[in-house]
PDB file of the backbone (N, CA, C, O) and the ligand in Angstrom, with CONECT records:
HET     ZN  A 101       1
ATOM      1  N   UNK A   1       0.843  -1.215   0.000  1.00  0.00           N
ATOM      2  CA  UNK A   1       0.000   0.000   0.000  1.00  0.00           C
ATOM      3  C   UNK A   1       0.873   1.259   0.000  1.00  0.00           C
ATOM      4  O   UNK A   1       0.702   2.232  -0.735  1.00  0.00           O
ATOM      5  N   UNK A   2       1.999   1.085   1.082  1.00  0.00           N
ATOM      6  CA  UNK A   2       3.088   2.332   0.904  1.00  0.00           C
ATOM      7  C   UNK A   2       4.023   2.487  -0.598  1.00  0.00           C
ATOM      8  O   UNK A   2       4.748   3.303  -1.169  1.00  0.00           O
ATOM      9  N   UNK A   3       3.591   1.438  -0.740  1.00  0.00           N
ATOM     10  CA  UNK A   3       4.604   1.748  -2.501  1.00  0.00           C
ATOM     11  C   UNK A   3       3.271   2.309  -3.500  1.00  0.00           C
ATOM     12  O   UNK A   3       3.670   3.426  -3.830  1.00  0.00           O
ATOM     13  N   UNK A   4       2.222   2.158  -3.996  1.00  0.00           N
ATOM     14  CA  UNK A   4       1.679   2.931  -4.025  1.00  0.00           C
ATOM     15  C   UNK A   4       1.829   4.536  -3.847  1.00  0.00           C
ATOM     16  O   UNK A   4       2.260   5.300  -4.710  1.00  0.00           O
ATOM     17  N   UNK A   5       1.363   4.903  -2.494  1.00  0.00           N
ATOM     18  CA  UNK A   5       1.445   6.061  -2.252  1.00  0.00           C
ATOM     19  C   UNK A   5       2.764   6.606  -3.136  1.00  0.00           C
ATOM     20  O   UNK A   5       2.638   7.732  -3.617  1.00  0.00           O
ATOM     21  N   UNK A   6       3.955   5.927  -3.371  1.00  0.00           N
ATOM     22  CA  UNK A   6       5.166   6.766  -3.677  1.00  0.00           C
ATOM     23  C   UNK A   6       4.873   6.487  -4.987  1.00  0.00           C
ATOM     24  O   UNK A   6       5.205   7.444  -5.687  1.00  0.00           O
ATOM     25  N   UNK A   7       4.208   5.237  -5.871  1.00  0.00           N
ATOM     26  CA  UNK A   7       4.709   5.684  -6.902  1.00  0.00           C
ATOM     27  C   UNK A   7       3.330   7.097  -7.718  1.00  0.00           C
ATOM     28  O   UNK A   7       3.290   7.746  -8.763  1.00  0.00           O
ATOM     29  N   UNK A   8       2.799   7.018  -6.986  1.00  0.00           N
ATOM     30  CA  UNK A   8       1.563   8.179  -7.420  1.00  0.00           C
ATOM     31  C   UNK A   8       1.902   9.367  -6.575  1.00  0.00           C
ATOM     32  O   UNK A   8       0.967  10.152  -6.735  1.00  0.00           O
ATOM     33  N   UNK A   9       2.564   9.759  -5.956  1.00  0.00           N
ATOM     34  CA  UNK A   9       3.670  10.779  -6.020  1.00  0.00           C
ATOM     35  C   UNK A   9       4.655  11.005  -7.079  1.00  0.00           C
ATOM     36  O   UNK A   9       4.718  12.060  -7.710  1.00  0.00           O
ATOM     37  N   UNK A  10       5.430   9.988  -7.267  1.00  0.00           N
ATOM     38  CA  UNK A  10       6.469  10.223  -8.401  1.00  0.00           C
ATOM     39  C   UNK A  10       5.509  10.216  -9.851  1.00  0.00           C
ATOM     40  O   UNK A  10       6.241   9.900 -10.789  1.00  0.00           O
ATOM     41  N   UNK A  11       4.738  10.355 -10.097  1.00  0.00           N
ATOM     42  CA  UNK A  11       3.904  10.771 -11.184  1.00  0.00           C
ATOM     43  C   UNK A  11       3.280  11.775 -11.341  1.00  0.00           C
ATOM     44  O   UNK A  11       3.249  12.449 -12.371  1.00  0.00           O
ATOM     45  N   UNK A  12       2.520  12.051  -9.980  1.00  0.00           N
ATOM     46  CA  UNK A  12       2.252  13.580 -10.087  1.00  0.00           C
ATOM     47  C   UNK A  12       3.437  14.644 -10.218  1.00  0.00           C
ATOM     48  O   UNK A  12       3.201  15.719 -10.769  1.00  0.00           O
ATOM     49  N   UNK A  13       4.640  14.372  -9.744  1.00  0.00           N
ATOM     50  CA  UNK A  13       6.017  15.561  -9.720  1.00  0.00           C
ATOM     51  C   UNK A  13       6.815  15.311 -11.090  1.00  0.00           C
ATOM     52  O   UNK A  13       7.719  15.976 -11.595  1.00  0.00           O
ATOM     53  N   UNK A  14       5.991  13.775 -11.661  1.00  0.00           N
ATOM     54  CA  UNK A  14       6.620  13.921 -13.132  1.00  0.00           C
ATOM     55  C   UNK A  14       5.594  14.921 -14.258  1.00  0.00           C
ATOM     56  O   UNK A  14       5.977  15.727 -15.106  1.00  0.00           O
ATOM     57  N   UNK A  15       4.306  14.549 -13.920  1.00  0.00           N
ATOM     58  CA  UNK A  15       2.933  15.124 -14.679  1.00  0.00           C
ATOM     59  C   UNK A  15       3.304  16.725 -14.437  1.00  0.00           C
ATOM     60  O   UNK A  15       3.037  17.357 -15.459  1.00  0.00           O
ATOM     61  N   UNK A  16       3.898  17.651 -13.273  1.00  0.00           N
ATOM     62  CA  UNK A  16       4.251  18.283 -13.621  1.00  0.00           C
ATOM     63  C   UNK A  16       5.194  19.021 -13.845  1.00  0.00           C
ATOM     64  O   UNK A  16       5.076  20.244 -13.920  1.00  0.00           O
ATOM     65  N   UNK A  17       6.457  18.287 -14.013  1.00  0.00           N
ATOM     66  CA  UNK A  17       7.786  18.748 -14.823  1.00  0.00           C
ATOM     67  C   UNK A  17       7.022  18.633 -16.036  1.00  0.00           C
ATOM     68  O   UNK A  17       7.499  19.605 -16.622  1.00  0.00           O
ATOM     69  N   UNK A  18       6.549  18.361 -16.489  1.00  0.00           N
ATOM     70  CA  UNK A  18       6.214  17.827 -18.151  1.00  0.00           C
ATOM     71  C   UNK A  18       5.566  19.084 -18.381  1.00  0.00           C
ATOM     72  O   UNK A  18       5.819  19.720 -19.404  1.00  0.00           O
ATOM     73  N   UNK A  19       4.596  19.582 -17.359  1.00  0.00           N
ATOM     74  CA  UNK A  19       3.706  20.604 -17.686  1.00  0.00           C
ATOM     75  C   UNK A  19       4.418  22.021 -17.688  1.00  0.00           C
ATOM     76  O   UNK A  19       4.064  23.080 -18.205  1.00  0.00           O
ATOM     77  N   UNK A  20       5.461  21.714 -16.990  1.00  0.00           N
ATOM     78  CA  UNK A  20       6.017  23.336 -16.696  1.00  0.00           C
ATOM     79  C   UNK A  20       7.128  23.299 -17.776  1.00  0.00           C
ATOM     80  O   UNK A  20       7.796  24.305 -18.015  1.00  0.00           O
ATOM     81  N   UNK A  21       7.341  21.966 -18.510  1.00  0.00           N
ATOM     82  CA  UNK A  21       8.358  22.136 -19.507  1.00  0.00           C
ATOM     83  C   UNK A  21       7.821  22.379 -20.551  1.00  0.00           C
ATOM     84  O   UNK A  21       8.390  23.169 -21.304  1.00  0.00           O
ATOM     85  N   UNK A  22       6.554  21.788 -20.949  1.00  0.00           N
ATOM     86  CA  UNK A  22       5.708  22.588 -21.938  1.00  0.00           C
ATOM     87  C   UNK A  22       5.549  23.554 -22.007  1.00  0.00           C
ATOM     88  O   UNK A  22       5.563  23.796 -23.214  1.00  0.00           O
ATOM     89  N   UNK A  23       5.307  24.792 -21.255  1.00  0.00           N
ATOM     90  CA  UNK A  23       4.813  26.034 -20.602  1.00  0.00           C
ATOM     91  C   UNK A  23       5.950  26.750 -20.943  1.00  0.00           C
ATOM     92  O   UNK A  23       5.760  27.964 -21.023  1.00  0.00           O
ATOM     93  N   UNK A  24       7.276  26.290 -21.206  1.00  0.00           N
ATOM     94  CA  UNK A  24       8.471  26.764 -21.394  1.00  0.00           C
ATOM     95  C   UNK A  24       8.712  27.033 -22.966  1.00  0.00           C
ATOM     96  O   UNK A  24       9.120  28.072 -23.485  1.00  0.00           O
ATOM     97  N   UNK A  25       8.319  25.712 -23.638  1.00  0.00           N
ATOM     98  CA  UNK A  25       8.670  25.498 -24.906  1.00  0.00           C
ATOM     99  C   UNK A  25       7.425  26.404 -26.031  1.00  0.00           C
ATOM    100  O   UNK A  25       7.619  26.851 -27.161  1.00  0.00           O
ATOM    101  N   UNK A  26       6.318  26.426 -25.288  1.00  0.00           N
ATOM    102  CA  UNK A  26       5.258  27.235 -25.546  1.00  0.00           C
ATOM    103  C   UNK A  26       5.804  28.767 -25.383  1.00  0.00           C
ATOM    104  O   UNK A  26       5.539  29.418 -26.394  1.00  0.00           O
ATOM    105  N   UNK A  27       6.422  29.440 -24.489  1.00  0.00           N
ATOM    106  CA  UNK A  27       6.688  30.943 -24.204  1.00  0.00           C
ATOM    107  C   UNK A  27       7.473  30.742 -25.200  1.00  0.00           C
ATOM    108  O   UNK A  27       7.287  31.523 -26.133  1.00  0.00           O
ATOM    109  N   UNK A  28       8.449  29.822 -25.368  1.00  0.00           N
ATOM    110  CA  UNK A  28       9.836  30.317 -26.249  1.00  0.00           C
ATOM    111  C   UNK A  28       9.860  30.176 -27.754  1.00  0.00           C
ATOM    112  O   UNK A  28      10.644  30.939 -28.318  1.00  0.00           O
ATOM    113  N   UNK A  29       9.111  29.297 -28.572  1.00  0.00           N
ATOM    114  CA  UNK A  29       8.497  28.972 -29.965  1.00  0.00           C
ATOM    115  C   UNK A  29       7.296  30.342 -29.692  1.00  0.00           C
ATOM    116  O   UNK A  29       6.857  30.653 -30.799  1.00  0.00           O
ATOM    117  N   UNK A  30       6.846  30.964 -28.901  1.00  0.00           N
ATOM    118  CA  UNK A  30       5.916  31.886 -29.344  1.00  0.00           C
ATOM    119  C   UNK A  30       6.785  33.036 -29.444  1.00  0.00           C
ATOM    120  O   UNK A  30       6.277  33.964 -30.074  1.00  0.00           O
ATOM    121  N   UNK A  31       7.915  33.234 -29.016  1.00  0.00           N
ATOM    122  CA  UNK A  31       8.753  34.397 -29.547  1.00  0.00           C
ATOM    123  C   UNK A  31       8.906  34.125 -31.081  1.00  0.00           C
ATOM    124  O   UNK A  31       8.719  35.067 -31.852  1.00  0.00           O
ATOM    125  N   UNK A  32       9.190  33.062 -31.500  1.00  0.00           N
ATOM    126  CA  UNK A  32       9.528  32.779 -32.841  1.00  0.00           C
ATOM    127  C   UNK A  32       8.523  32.877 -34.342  1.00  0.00           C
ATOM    128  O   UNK A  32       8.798  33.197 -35.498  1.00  0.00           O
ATOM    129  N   UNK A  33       7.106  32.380 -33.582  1.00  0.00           N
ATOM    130  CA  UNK A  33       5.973  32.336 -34.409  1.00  0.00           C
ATOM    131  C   UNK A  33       5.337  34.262 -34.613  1.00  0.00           C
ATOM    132  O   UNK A  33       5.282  34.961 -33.601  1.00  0.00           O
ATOM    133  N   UNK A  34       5.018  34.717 -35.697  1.00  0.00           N
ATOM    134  CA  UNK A  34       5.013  36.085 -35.426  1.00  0.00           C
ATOM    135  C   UNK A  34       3.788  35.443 -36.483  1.00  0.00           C
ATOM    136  O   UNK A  34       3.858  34.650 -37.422  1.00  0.00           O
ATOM    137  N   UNK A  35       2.788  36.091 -35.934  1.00  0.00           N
ATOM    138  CA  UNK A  35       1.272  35.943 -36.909  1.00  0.00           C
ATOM    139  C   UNK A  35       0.681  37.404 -37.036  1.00  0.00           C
ATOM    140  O   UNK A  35      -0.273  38.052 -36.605  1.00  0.00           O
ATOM    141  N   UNK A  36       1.543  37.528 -37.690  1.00  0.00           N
ATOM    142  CA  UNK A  36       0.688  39.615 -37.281  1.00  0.00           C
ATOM    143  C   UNK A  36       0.591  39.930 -36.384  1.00  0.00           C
ATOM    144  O   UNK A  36      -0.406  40.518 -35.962  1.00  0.00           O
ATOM    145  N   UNK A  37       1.894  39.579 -35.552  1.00  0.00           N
ATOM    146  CA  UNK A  37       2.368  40.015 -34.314  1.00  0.00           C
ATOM    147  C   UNK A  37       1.657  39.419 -33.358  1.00  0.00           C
ATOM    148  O   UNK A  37       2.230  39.846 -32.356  1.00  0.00           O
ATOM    149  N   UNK A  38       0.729  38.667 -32.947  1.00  0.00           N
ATOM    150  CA  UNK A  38       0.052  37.769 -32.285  1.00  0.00           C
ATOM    151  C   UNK A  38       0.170  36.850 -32.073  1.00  0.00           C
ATOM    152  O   UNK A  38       0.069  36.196 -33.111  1.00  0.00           O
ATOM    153  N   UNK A  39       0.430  36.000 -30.902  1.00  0.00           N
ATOM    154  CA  UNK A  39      -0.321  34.985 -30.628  1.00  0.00           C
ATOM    155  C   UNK A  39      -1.698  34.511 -29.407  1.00  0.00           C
ATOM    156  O   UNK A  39      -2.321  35.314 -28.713  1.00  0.00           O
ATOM    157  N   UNK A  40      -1.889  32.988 -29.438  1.00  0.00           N
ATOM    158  CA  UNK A  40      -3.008  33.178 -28.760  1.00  0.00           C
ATOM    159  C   UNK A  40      -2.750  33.819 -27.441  1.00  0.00           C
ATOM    160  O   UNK A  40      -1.638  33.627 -26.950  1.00  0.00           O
ATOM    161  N   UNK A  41      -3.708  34.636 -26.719  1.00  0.00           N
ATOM    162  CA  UNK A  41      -3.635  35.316 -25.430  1.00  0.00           C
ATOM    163  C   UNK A  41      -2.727  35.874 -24.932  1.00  0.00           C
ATOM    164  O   UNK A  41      -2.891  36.649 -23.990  1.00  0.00           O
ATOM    165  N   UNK A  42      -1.452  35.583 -25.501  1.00  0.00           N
ATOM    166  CA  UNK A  42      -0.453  36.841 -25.376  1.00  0.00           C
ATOM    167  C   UNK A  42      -0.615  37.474 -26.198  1.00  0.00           C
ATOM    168  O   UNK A  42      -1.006  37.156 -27.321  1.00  0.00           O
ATOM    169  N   UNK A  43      -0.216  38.990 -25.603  1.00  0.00           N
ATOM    170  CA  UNK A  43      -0.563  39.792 -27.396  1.00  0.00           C
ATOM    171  C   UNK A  43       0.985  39.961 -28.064  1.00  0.00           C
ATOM    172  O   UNK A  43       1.763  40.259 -27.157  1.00  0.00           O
ATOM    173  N   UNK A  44       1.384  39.903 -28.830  1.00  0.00           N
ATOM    174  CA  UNK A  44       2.992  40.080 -29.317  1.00  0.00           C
ATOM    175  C   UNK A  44       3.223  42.044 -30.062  1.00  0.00           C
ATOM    176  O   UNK A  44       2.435  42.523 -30.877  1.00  0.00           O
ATOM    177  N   UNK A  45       4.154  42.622 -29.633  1.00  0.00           N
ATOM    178  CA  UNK A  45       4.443  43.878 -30.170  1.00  0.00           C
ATOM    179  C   UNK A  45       5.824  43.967 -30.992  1.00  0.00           C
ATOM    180  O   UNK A  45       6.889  43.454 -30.649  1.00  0.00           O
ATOM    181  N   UNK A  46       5.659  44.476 -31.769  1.00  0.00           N
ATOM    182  CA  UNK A  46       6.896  44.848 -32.885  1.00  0.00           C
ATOM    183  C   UNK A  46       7.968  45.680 -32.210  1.00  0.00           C
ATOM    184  O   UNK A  46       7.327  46.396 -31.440  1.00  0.00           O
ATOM    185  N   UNK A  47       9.015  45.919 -32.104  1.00  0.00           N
ATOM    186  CA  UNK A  47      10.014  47.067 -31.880  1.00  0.00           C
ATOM    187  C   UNK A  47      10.538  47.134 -33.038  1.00  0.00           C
ATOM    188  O   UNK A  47      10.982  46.279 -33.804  1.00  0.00           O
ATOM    189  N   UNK A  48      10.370  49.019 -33.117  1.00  0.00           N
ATOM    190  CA  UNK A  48      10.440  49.435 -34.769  1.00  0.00           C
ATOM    191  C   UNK A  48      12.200  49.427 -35.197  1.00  0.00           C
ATOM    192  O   UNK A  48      12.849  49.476 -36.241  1.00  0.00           O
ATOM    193  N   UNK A  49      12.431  49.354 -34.038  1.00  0.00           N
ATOM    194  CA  UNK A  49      14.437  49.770 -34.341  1.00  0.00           C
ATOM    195  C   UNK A  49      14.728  48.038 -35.317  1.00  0.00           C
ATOM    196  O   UNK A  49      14.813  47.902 -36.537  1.00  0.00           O
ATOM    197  N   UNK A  50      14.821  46.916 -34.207  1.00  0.00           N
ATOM    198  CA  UNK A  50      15.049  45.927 -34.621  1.00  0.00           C
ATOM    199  C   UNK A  50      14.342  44.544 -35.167  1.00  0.00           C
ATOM    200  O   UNK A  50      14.857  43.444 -35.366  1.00  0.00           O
ATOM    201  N   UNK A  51      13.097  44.949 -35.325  1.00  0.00           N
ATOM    202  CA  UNK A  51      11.213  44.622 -35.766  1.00  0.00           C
ATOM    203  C   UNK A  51      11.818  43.269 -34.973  1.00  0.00           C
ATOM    204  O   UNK A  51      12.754  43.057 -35.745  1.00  0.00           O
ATOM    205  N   UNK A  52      11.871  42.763 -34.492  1.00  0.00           N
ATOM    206  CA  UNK A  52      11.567  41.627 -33.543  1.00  0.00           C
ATOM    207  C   UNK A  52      10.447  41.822 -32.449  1.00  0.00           C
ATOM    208  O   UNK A  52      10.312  42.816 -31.734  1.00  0.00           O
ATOM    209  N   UNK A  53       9.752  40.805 -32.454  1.00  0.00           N
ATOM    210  CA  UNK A  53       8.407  40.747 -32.033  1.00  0.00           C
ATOM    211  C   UNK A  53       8.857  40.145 -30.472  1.00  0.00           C
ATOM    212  O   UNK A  53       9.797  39.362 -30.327  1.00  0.00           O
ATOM    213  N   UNK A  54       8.072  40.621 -29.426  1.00  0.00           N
ATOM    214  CA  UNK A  54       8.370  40.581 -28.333  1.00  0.00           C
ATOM    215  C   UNK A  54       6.917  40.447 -27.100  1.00  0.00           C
ATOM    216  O   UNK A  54       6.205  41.448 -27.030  1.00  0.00           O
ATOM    217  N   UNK A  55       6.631  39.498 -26.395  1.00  0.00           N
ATOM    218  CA  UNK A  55       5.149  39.753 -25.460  1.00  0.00           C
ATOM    219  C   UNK A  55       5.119  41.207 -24.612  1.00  0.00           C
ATOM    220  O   UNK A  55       5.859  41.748 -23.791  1.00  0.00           O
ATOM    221  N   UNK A  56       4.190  41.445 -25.095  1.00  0.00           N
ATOM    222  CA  UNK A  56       3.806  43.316 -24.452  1.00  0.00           C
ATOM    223  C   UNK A  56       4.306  43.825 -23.502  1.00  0.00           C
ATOM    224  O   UNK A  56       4.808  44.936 -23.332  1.00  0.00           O
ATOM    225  N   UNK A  57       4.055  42.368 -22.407  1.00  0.00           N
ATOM    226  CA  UNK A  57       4.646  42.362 -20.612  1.00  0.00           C
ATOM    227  C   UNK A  57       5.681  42.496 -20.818  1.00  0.00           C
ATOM    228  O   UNK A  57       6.093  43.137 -19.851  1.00  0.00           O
ATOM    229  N   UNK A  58       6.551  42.306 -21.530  1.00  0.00           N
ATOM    230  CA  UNK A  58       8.059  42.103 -21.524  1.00  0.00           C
ATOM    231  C   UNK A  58       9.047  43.003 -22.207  1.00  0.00           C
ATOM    232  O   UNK A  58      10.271  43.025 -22.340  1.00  0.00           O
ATOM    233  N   UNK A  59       7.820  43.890 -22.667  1.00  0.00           N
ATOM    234  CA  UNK A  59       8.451  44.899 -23.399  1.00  0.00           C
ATOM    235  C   UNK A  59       8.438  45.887 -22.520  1.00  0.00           C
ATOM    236  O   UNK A  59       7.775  46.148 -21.517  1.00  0.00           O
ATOM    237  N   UNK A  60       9.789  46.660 -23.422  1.00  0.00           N
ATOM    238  CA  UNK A  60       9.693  47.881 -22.826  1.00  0.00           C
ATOM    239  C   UNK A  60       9.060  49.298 -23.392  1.00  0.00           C
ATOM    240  O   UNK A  60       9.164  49.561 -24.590  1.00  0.00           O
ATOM    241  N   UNK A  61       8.389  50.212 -22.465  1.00  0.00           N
ATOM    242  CA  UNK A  61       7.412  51.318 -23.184  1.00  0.00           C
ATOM    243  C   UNK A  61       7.529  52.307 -23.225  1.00  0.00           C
ATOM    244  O   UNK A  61       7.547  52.767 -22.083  1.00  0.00           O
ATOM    245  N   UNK A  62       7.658  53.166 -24.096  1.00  0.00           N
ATOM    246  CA  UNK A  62       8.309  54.234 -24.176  1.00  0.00           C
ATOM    247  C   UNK A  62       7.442  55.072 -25.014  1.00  0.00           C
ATOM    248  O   UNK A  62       7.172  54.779 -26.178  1.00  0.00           O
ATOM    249  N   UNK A  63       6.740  56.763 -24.038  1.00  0.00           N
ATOM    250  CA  UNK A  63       5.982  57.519 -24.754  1.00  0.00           C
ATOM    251  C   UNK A  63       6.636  58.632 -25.702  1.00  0.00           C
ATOM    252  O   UNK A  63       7.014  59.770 -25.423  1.00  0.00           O
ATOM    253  N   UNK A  64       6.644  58.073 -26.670  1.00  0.00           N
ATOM    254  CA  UNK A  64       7.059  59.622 -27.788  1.00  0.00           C
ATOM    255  C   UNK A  64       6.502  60.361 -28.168  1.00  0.00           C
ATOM    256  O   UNK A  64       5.841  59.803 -29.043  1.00  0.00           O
ATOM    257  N   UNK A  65       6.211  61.494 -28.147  1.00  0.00           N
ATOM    258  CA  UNK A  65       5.546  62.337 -28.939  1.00  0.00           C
ATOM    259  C   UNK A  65       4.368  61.714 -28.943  1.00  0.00           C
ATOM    260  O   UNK A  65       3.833  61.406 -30.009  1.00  0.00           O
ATOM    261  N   UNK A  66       3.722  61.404 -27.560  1.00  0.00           N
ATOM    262  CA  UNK A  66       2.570  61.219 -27.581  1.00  0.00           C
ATOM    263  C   UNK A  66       1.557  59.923 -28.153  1.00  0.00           C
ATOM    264  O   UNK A  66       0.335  59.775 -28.142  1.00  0.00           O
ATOM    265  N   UNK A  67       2.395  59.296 -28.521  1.00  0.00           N
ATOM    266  CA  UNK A  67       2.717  57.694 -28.866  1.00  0.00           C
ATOM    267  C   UNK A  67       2.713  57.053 -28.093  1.00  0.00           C
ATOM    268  O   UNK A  67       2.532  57.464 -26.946  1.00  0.00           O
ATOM    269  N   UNK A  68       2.908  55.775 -28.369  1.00  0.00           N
ATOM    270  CA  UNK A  68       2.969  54.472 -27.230  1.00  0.00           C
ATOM    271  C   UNK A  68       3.679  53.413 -28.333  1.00  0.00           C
ATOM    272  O   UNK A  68       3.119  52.693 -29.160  1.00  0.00           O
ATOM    273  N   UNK A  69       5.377  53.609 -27.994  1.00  0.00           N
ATOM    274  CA  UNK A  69       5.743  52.494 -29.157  1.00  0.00           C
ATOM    275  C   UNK A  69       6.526  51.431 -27.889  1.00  0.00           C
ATOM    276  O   UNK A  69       6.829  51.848 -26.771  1.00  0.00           O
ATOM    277  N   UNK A  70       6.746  50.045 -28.359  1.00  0.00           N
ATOM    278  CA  UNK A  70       7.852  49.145 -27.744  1.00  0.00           C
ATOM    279  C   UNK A  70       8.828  48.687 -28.035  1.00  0.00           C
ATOM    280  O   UNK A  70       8.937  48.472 -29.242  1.00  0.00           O
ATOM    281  N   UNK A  71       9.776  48.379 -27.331  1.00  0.00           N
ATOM    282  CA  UNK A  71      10.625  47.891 -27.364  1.00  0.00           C
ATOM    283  C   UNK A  71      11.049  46.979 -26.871  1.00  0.00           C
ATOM    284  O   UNK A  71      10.632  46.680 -25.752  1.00  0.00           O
ATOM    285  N   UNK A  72      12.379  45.911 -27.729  1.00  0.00           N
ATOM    286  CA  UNK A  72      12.449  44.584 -26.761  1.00  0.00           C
ATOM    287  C   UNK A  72      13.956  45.481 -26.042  1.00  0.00           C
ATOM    288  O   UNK A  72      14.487  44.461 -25.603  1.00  0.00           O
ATOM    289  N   UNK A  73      14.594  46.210 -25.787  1.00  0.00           N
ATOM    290  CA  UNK A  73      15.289  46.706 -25.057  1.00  0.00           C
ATOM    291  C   UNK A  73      15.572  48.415 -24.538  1.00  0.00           C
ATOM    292  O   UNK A  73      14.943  49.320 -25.085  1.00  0.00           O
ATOM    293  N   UNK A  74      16.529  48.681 -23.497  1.00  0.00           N
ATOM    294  CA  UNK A  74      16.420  50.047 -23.594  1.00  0.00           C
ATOM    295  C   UNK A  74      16.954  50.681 -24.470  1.00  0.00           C
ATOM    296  O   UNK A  74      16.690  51.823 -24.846  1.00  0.00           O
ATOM    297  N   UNK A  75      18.194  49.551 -25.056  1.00  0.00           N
ATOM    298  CA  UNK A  75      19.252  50.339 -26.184  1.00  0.00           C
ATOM    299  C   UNK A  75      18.585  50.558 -27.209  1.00  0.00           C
ATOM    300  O   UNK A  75      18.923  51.385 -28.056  1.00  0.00           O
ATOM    301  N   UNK A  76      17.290  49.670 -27.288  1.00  0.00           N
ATOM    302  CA  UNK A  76      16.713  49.828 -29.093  1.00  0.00           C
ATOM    303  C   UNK A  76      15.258  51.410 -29.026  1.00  0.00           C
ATOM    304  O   UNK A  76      14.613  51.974 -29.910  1.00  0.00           O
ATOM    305  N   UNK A  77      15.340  51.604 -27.164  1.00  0.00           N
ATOM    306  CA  UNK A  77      14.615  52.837 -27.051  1.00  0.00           C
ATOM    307  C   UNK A  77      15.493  54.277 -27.254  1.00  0.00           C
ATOM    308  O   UNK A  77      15.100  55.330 -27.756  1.00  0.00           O
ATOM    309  N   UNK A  78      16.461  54.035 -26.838  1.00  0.00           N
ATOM    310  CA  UNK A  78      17.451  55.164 -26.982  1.00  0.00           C
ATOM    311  C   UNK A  78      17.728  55.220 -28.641  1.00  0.00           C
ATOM    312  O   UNK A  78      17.816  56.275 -29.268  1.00  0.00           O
ATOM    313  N   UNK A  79      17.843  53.930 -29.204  1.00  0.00           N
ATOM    314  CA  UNK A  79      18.551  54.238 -30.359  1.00  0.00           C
ATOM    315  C   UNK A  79      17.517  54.432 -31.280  1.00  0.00           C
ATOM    316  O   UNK A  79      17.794  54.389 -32.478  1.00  0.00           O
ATOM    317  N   UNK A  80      15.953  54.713 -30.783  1.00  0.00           N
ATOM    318  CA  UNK A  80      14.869  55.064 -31.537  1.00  0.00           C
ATOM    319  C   UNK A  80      14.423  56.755 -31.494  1.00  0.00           C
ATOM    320  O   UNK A  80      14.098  57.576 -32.352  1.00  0.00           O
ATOM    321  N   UNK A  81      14.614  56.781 -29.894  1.00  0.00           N
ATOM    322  CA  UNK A  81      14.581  58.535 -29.679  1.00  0.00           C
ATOM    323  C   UNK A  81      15.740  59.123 -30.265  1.00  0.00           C
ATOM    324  O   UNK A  81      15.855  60.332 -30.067  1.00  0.00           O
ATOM    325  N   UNK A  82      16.406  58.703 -30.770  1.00  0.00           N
ATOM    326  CA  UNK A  82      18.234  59.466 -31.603  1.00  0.00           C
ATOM    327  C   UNK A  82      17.816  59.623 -32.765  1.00  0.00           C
ATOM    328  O   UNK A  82      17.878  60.613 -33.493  1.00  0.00           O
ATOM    329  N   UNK A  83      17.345  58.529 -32.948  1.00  0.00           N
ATOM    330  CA  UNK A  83      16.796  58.818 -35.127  1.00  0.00           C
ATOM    331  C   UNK A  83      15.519  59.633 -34.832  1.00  0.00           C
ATOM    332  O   UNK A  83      15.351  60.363 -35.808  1.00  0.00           O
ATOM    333  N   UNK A  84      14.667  59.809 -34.036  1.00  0.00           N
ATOM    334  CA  UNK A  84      13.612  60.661 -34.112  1.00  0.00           C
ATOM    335  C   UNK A  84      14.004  62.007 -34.155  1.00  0.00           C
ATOM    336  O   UNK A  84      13.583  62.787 -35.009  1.00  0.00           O
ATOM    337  N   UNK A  85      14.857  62.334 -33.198  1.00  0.00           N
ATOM    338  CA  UNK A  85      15.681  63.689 -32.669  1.00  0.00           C
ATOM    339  C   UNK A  85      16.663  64.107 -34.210  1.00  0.00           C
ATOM    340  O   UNK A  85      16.910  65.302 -34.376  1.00  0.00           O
ATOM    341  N   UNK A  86      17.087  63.269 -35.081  1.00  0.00           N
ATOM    342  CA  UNK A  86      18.123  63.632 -36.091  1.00  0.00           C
ATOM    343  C   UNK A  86      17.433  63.964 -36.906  1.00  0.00           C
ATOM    344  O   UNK A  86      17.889  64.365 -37.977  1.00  0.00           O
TER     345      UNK A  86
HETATM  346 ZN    ZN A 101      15.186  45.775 -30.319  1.00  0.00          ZN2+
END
């Protein structure tokens, strides 16, 4: 009966490594997949410096001139307010 109990433990802590490794491979192939900048329920945003598509949360935001553009870094915000300014 005690072996039991362990091996339906060691299945549930395998059921979810599996799940949190999915969850991984899902965030990281959705950087890659760009569907008109979307995917499901994340929303995906463009950064205009280096157009790589990036999840919204993770971007960084920067108001220009009254705008709302993103970026996947600060260098590609700086190096966007420089060409605006030139
Ligand atoms: Zn960038």
């Amino acid at each position: 009966m005690y072996r039991l109990f362990l091996i339906a433990g060691l299945l549930m802590l395998f059921y979810f490594f599996l799940r949190r490794a999915f969850q991984k491979i899902k965030q990281e192939t959705g950087l890659f997949t760009h569907q008109e900048g979307q995917t499901l329920g994340n929303q995906m945003v463009q950064d205009p410096v280096c157009r790589v598509f990036i999840p919204r949360e993770n971007a960084v935001r920067e108001e220009i001139g009254g705008q709302t553009y993103f970026f996947c870094s600060r260098g590609c915000a700086t190096t966007f307010q420089k060409r605006l300014s030139t």
